[in-house]
N, C-alpha and C positions, 0 to 999 in steps of 0.2 A: 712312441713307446719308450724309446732309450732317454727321452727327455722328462718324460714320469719319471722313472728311475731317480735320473738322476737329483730332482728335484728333491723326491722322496726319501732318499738316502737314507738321512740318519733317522727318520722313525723306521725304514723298515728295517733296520742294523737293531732301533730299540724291541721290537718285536722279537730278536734272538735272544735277549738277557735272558727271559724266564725260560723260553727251550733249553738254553745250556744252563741254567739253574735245573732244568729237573729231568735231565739228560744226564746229566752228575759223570762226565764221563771218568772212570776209574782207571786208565792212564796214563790222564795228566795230574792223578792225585798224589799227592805223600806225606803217610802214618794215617790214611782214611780220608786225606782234609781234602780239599778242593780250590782251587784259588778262588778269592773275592770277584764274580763274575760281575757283579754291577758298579764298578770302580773303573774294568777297560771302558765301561760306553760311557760312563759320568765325568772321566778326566777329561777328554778331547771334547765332549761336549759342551761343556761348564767353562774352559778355559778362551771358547771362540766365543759363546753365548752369554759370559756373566754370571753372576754372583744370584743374582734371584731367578735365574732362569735354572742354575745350577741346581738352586735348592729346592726349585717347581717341581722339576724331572727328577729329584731325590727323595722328594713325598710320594710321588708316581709311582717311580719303585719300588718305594718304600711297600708302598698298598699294593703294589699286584706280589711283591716276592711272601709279602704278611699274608695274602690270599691264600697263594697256594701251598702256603705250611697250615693249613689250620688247626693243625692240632699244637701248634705250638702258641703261648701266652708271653711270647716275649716279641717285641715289634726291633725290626731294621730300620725304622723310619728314622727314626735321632741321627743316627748316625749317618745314612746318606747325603741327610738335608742341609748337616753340619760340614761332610766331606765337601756337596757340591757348592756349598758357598765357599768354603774353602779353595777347592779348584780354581770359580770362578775369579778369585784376586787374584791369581798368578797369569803372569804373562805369555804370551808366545816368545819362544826365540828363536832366533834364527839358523845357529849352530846347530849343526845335524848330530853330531856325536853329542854335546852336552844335554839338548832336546831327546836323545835317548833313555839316558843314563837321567835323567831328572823325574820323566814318567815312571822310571822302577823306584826310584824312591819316593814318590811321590803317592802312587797306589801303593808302597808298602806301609807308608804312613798312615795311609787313609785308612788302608786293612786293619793295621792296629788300633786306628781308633774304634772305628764301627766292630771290629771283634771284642774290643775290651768295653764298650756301652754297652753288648750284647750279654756279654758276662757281669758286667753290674748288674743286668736286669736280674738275671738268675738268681746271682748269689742273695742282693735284696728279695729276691720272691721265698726264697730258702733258706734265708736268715737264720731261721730256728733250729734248723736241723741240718744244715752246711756240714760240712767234713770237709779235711783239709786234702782230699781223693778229687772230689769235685771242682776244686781251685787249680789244683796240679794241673787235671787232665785238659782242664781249661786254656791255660798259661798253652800249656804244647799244640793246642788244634792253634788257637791266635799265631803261636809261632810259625808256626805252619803253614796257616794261612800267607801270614807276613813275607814269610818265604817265597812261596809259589807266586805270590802276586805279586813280588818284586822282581821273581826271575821273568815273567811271562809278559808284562805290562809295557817292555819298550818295544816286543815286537807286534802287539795289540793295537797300546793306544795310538803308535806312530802313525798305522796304518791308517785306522780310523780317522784321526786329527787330518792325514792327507785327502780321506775322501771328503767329510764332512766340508773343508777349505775348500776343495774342487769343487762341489755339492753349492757351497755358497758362492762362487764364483760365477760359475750356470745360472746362479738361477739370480746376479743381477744385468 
């Protein structure tokens, strides 16, 4: 049983994205935002697994987090598919302190990618009728975002990256 597990790991870790996507807990939030949830499981993932494995599991998400918004006509998919290949060129390293401090920067980068593809989508769909209220309130969730998922990210993805490695370990 402990050897399922462990085999299993990182799909059933992927299985939590969407519970704490719609779990939305409200305090670890700040000014409403929430941190970028599918950026902890797509860094350490994409960075053991590659570039197009990155971007498989960032279409994945893409689709199950697009599911369960359905009321919304803007897709996450660009942007993860884009973070996880991204991810997947970067390296592992060895140093424990700078492999900290690299996953906060690195999910905050990501954050502000896929937040500001997300607001592209918007403001193109709103083109017409845009106000410069909509652009503002925009910039501040992205910020926000960027924030949260740069504070939260080195003690996430570390963890994960260590099970995922243990995980592949086991299971050769």
């Amino acid at each position: 049983m402990n050897k399922f597990f462990t085999n299993k790991l990182s799909i059933l870790s992927f299985i939590f994205i969407p519970i704490i996507f719609l779990w939305h807990p409200n305090w670890l939030g700040f000014l409403g935002v929430q941190p970028y949830w599918p950026l902890f499981w797509l860094l350490p993932w994409s960075m053991i697994n590659g570039s197009v494995n990155g971007s498989v599991f960032g279409l994945f998400l893409g689709l199950i987090l697009d599911s369960l918004t359905l009321d919304n006509n803007f897709s996450q998919i660009p942007g993860l598919m884009f973070c996880g290949f991204l991810f997947g060129r970067i390296k592992l390293n060895n140093d424990i302190l700078v492999g900290h401090f690299r996953h906060g920067l690195i999910c905050s980068f990501g954050s502000f990618l896929c937040g500001t593809l997300h607001l592209s989508q918007i403001l193109f769909k709103n083109f017409s009728d845009s106000n410069s209220l909509m652009f503002i309130s925009g910039i501040k969730n992205i910020l926000a975002e960027v924030f949260l998922t740069g504070l939260f990210a080195p003690f996430i993805c570390s963890q994960l990256l260590r099970m995922f490695k243990l995980s592949r370990i086991k299971l050769n």
